[in-house]
N, C-alpha and C positions, 0 to 999 in steps of 0.2 A: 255822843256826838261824833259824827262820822269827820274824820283826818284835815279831808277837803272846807268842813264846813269849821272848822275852829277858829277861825281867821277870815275877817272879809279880805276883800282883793287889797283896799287902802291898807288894812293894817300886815298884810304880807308885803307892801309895798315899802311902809316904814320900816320895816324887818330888814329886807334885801338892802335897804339906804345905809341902816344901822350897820349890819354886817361889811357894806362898802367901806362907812366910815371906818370902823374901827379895823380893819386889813388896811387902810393907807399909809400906816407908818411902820407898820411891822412885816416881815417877811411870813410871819404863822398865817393861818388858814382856818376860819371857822365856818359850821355848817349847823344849819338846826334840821332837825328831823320830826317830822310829825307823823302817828300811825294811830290806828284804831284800841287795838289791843297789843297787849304783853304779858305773855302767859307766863315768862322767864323773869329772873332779877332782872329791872331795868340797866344795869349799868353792865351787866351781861349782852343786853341786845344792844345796847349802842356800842360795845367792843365788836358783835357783829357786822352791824352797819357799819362803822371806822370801816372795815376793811373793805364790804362790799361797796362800797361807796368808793375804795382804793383813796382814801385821807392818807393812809401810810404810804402813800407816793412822793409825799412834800419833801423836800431835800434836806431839809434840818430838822424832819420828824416832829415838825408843833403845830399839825393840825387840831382840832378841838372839835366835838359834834356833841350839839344840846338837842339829848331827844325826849320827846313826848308821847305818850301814850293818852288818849285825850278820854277815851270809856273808861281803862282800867288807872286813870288820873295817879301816873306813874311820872315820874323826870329822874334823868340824871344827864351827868355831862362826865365824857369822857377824853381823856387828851393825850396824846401820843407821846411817847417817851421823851424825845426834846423839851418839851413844856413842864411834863409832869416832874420832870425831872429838877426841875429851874422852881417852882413854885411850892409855897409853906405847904403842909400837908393838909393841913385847915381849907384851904382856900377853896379848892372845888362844891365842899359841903359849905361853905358862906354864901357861896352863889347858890345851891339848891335850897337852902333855906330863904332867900331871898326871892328866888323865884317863884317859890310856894307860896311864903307871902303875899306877893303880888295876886296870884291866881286864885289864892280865897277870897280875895275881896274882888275879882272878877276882871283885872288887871291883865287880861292875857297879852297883851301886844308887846305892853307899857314894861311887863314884867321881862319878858323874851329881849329887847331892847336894850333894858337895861342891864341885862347880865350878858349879853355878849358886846357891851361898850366894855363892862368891868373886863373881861376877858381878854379883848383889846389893849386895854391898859397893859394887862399884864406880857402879853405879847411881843408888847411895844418894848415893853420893859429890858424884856428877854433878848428879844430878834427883832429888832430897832432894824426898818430899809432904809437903802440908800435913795429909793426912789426911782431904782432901775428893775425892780426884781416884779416879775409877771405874777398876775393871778393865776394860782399854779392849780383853783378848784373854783367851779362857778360858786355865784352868791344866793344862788335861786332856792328856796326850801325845798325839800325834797319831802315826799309823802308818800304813803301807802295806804290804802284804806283798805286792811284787811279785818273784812267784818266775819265772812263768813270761819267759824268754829275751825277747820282745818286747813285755814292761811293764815294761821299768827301764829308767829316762833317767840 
């Protein structure tokens, strides 16, 4: 299923809400990422994307990106020194098993949603704002549909 088509417009739209809500009490920064294929360990290309995406720009380094691989039906979630540093070593894999979950039983929006509110919490938890601190990464998903053989890293 090609990047673009995994998500209707409404259920990116509940995505983007979710991502809002749960960045409103904390200073961290989360992004989902969706692509075609992944030829690499997934949590290898989302340390890619982290950077090209420039998440390690965030000032206290707890940005977070939940990526997807939607053909070669890959996830992980990866989160920038600040965070990862802050949370149980467990935690990141409770969310990928969560969100697997969700996505066997066809849950994709539902699933996405509810693991970047957990994330949020955690965030919250961490890098609790004062309610002055800007949106330092938009909230829009980002995508690639690289289908063809020789544009997926």
């Amino acid at each position: 299923m090609p990047a673009r088509e995994f998500l209707t417009e409404e259920d990116e739209q509940l995505i983007v809400e979710a991502i809002d809500r749960a960045e409103k009490n904390t200073t961290g920064e989360i992004r989902v990422h969706i692509e075609f294929k992944c030829k690499k360990d997934p949590l290898e290309r989302a340390k890619v994307l982290f950077y090209k995406l420039e998440m390690h720009q965030t000032e206290a380094r707890n940005g977070v990106i939940l990526y997807i691989a939607t053909d070669d039906k890959k996830v992980a979630i990866y989160g920038d020194e600040g965070i990862s540093n802050q949370v149980e070593e467990h935690f990141w894999q409770q969310e990928l098993d969560a969100l697997i979950g969700e996505f066997k039983q066809g849950n994709f929006e539902q699933g996405i949603e509810m693991v970047v509110g957990d994330i949020g919490e955690k965030l919250k938890t961490f890098f609790p704002s004062d309610g002055t601190d800007p949106n330092e990464l938009g909230n829009e998903i980002s995508y690639r549909d690289n289908r063809k053989s020789d544009d997926h890293e």
